[in-house]
Structures are given as C-alpha cells and as structure tokens.
C-alpha positions in Angstrom: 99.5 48.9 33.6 98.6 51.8 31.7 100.2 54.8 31.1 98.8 57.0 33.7 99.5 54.2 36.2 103.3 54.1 35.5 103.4 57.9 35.2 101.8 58.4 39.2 103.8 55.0 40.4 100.8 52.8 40.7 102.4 49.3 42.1 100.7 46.0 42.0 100.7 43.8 44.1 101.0 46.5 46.9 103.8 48.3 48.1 106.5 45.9 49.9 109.2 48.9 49.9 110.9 50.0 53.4 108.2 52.5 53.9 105.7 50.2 53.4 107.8 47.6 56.3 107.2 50.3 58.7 105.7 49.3 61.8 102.0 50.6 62.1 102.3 50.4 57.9 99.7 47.9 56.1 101.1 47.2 52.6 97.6 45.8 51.8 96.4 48.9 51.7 97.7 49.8 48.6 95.5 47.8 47.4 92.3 49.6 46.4 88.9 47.7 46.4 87.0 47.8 42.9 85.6 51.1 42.3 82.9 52.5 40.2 82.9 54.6 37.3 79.8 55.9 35.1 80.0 57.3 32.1 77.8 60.7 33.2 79.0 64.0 34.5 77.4 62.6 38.2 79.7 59.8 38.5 79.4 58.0 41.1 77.0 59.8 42.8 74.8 58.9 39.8 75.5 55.3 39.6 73.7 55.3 43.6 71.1 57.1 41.9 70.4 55.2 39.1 70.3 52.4 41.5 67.6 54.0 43.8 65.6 55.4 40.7 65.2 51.3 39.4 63.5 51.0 43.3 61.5 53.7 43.2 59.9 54.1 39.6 59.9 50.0 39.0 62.7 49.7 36.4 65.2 46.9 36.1 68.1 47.6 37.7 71.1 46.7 35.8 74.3 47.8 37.9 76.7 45.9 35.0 76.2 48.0 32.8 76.8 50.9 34.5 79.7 50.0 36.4 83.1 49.2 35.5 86.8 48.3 37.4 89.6 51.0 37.3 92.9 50.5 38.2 94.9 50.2 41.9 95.3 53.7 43.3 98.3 55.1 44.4 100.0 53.7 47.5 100.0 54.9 50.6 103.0 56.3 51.9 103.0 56.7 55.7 100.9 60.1 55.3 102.9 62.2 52.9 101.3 64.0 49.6 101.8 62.0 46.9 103.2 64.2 44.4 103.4 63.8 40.7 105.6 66.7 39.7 109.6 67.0 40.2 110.6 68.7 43.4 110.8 72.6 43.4 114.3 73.9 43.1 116.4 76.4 44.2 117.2 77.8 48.2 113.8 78.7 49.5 113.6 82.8 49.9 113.5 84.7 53.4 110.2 85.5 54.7 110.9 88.4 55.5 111.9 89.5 52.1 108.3 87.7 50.8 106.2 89.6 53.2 107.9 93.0 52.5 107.4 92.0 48.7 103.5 91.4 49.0 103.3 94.6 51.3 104.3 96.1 48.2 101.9 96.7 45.6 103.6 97.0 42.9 106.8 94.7 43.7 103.6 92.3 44.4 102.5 92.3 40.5 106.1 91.9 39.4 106.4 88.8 40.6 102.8 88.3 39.9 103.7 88.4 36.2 106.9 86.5 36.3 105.3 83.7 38.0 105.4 80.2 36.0 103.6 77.2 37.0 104.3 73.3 37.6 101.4 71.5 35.9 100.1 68.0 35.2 98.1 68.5 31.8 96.7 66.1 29.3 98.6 65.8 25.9 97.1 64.8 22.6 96.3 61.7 23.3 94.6 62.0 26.8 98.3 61.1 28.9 99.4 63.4 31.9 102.7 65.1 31.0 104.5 67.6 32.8 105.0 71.2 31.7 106.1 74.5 32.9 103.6 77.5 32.4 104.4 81.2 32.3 100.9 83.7 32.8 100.6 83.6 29.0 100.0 80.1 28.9 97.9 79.9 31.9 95.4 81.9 30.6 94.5 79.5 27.8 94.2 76.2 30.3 90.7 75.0 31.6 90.5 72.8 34.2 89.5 69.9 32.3 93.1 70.3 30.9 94.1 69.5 34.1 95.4 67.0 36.7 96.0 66.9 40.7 100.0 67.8 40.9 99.6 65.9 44.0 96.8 63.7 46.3 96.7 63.2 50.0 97.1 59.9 50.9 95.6 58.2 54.4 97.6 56.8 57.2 97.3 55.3 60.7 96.3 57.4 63.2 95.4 60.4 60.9 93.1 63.2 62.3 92.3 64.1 58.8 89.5 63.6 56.5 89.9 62.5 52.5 87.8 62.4 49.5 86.8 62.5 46.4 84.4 64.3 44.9 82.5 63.8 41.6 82.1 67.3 40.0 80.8 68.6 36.4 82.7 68.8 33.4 82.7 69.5 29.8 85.8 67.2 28.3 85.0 64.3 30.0 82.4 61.4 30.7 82.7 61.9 34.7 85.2 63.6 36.8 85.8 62.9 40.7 88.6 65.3 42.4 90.6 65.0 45.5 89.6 66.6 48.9 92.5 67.0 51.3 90.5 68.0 53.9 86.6 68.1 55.7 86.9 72.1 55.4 87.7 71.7 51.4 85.0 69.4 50.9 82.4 71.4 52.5 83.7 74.6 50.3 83.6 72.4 47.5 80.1 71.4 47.8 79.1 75.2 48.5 80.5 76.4 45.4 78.8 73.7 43.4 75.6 74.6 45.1 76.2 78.2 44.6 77.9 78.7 41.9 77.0 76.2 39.8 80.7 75.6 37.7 81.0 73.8 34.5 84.3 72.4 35.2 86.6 72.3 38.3 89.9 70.9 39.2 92.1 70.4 42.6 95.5 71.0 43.4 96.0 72.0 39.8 98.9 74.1 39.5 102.4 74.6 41.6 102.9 78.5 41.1 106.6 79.5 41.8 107.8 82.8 42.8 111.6 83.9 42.6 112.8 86.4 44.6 116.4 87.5 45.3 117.0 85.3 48.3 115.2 82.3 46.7 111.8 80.7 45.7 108.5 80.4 47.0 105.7 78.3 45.5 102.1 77.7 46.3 99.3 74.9 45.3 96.1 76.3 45.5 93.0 74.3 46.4 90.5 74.8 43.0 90.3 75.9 39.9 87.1 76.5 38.8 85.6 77.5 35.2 81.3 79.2 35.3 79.1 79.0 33.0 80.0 82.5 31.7 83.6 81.4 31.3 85.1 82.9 34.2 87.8 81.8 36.1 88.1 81.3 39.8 91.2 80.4 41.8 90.6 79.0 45.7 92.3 78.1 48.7 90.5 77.0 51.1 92.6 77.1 55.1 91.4 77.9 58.7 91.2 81.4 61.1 94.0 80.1 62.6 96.3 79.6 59.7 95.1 82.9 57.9 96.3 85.0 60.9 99.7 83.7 59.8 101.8 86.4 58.2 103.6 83.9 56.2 100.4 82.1 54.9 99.0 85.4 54.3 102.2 86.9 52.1 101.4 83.4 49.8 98.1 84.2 49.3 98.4 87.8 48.5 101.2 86.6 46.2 98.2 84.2 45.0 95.9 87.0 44.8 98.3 89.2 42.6 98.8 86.2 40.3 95.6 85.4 40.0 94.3 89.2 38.7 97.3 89.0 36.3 95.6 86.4 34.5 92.2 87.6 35.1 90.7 85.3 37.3 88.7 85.7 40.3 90.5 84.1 44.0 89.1 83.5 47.0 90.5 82.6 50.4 87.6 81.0 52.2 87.8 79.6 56.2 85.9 77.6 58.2 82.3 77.5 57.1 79.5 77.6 60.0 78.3 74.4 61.3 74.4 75.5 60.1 75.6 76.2 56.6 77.9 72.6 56.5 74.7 70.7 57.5 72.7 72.7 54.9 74.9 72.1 52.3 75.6 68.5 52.7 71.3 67.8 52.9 71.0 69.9 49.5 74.1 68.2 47.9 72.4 64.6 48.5 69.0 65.4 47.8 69.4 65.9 44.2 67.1 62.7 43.1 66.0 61.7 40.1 61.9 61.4 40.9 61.0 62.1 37.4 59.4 65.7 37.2 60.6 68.2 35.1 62.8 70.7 36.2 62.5 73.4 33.9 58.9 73.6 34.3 59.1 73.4 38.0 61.3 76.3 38.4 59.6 78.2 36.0 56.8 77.4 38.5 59.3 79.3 41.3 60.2 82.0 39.0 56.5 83.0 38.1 54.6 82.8 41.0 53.3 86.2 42.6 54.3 87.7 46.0 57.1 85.5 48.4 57.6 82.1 48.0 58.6 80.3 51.2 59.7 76.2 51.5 55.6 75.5 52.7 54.8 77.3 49.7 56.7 75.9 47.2 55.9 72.3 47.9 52.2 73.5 47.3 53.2 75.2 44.4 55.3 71.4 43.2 52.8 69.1 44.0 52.4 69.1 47.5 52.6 66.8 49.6 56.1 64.6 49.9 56.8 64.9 46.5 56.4 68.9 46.5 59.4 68.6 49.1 61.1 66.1 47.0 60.7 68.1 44.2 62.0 71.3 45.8 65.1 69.8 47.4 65.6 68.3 43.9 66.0 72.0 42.4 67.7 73.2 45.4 70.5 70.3 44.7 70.6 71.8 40.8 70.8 75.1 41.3 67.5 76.1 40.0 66.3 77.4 43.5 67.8 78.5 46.1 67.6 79.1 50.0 69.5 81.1 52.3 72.1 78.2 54.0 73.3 80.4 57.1 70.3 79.8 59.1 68.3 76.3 59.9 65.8 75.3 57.2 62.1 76.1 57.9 58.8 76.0 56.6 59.3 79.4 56.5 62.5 80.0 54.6 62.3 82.0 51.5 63.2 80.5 48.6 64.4 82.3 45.7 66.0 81.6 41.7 68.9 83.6 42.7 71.9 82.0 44.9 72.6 83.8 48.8 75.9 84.1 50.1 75.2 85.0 53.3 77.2 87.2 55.8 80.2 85.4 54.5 82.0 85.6 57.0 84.1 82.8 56.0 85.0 84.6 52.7 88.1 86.6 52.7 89.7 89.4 50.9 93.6 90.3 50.0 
C-alpha cells in the first residue's frame, strides 16, 4: 500500500467494518474497478481521445501503453465526506454573533486576517501531510500544492451526482479533481472554458474563524491559478441556500479572507439549463483532428467584419471539418461563443470569452 493510501485509509480487500455491515451497505463497493491514468495534462479525457484519434487518422492504437492501474479508492462510508484532516475543535460560535461580525466591515477583515487554514499539501517528496496555514502562508501555496481535505463518497439511494474531473496543471503529469455535485461540475467546466486556468484544486483548504463564542470554518469549492498568476477562490451553492443568512455570513467571511490574501472569490448558483448544455457540447468537442490551432485562430482573429459559426466553418475549411475545427477551438479557449442562448448558424463568434448576464454570479 503506498503512502498516500495509508494516509486517506485506503482498505483492501473492502471494508468489512460495522458501517460497512449495515443493511442497504455493499462492502464490494469499496472496491474500485481499474482506472486509467495518462501521463498528459488531459488525463483521462485524453486517453478516450487518443483512442478515437488511432480510428479516425489510421494509427495503431496501443491502449497499454497509455494506460496504467492505480490503487483502490477510498471506501464508501454510508454517504458521509470522507475527510482527510483532524476534526475542527473548539464550541462552535453563535450565529448571531457571526452574522453581526460580517455585517461589520471592519470586524469582518479582523477575522479575515486572523484566519488559519487546515490543508492537505504535498511535502518534499510528493506525500500529503497536514499543516496549519495563517494568510502569510497562504499566499505562497498554488493549487498544485494541494490536495482535497475531503471527497464525497456515493451511497444507496443518493440524489446526488459525483465526479471527477481531469483539469490542467503545471506540477504534474495529469490531474483529475473531485465534484461533489452536478451544479459544481457544470461551474467547473465553465471556468475552464472561460477562463482558461493553469492549475485548479477542490476542497482545498478548511478556513477557521474564532470568534468569542466559538469557531466557524468553511471549505470552499475551488481554487484556481490563471495564466496571469491570479488567484481565484469559488464556492459554488444554489438560490435557495444563498438566501440563507447563515450561508451568507460564511461566505462574506470567505469574501473578506479571500481579498486579504489578494485573490479573487466568487459565489456562483445555478447556471441556466441553455448554458449547462452549451458548456458540456464544447467541453467534449475538444478533438484531436489534426489542424493547427494557432493558425486557425489567427484565421478568427484576422478576418474582416463579423464572424458568425456559418462563417467560420467557411473560414476552417468548410464543410464538417470547418465545424469540427471550430468546436475544436471553442473546447481550447481560442474562440469563443456567447453560451446563454442556443447555438446557431448565426452566433457570433469571437477571440474574447462572454460571460453573459451572469445572473448566476454573485457578489458580497
């Protein structure tokens, strides 16, 4: 077993504990099926790819060589977060005191700047450890640096909806993050659309508050690192939940924390149904059909007057491929297309990204 394994409690053969008796509980799920790893930023996304690409252009497909076993996950545990930090101490503090706190500007960036954080982050030699982080130190870490303090875990009966998702890095051969939700991984796939991040992490952090009547701690959703080297903080809930005074007082606390250490945060709701269905076409049409990108968005970029979708497959080639060409820049980030509204023939398209009404995206 290695070391990460006995660090998040990785059992083999599956759990046989009195949780995993319980009725309803199958222990053989704790028993992962072999999964895939490739050593590219895509993961394994790109490993489908690959395969689809030796199909397509007439190469020898050789899925050994890009595929290799990892270790049993974690066990399933009846539903509850798996969590791989020690329990947060101390009496929990009134909410009322909390929400009179964040009402309060400047009380607010007091405890903004006393704030530490529980965090799972690799040591020299690749190995989670945990550590304690005050602002100072937070302001050095990357999200490469980092690992989930916790992951959801599936159950019987669940009305939820789990993932991973492969996203970029720069520290490491291929990355896929947890999703505890639908509504995450739809948010998720936006920002990588729009964008376009260099690294990201989930559930990275447990940021813990004390007040006088107790503690209060918060894991947000993503971390995520642009190309300029900016950093945004996300948390990602629904209308309903947001309307909550209590959920709100967190994430203003959230808010406050995050300008301390001079990242950007969002809160972000439900997305519309148009934009999830746009965003989930364009996140799996990014193909490998052998043109070259640069040029073809240079091809975008230059052309004189509007360019719409009918256009721009003209302008790529025309035809099926000019499509396939344009979806394949849309799925990079080297076009772009306003996602609120159904895709036409008709839809502009343009090199820089559209948020939209944003409706979805809230501010503190």
């Amino acid at each position: 077993m290695t070391v990460l394994g006995q660090l998040l409690g990785v059992r083999h053969p599956p759990d046989t504990t009195k949780a995993g008796q319980q009725p309803g509980f199958d222990a053989k799920r704790g028993t992962c099926r072999d999964q895939v790893l490739i050593q590219n930023p895509e993961g394994f996304t790109a490993a489908i790819v690959a395969t689809q690409r030796a199909h397509v252009n007439g190469d020898s497909s050789r899925r050994s060589v890009i595929m290799r076993k990892l270790d049993s996950s974690v066990p399933h545990r009846l539903g509850r977060r798996t969590n791989f930090i020690p329990a947060l101490e101390g009496r929990p503090a009134k909410w009322a005191e909390v929400i009179d706190s964040t009402a309060d500007l400047g009380a607010s960036a007091v405890l903004a700047k006393a704030a530490v954080a529980a965090i799972l982050i690799a040591d020299d030699d690749g190995a989670p450890t945990v550590e304690t982080a005050d602002v100072n130190v937070l302001k050095r870490l990357v999200p490469d640096q980092l690992f989930a303090v916790r992951r959801p875990v599936s159950h019987q009966g669940m009305t939820n909806y789990i993932l991973r998702v492969c996203v970029p890095s720069a520290h490491h051969d291929a990355r896929a993050v947890w999703c505890e939700s639908f509504n995450e991984m739809s948010h998720l796939r936006d920002l990588l659309l729009t964008t376009r991040p260099t690294q990201v992490s989930t559930q990275p952090m447990r940021l813990e508050w004390v007040f006088a009547s107790g503690v209060r701690s918060h894991v947000p959703d993503f971390l995520v690192r642009t190309a300029n080297g900016g950093m945004t903080l996300v948390d990602v809930t629904t209308e309903r939940k947001f309307d909550d005074p209590k959920v709100r007082a967190i994430m203003q606390l959230t808010g406050a924390t995050a300008k301390a250490l001079g990242w950007t945060y969002q809160v972000r709701t439900e997305l519309p149904p148009q934009r999830i269905r746009n965003v989930n076409f364009i996140h799996a049409s990014g193909h490998d059909i052998r043109h070259d990108q640069p040029s073809a968005a240079r091809t975008l970029r230059q052309a004189t007057g509007p360019v719409d979708v009918e256009r721009a497959r003209g302008l790529l080639g025309g035809s099926a491929t000019g499509y396939m060409r344009l979806w394949d820049l849309l799925a990079h980030g080297l076009a772009h297309i306003p996602l609120d509204g159904p895709i036409e023939r008709d839809t502009p398209v343009t090199t820089t990204p559209s948020m939209g009404g944003s409706s979805w995206l809230h501010a503190l």
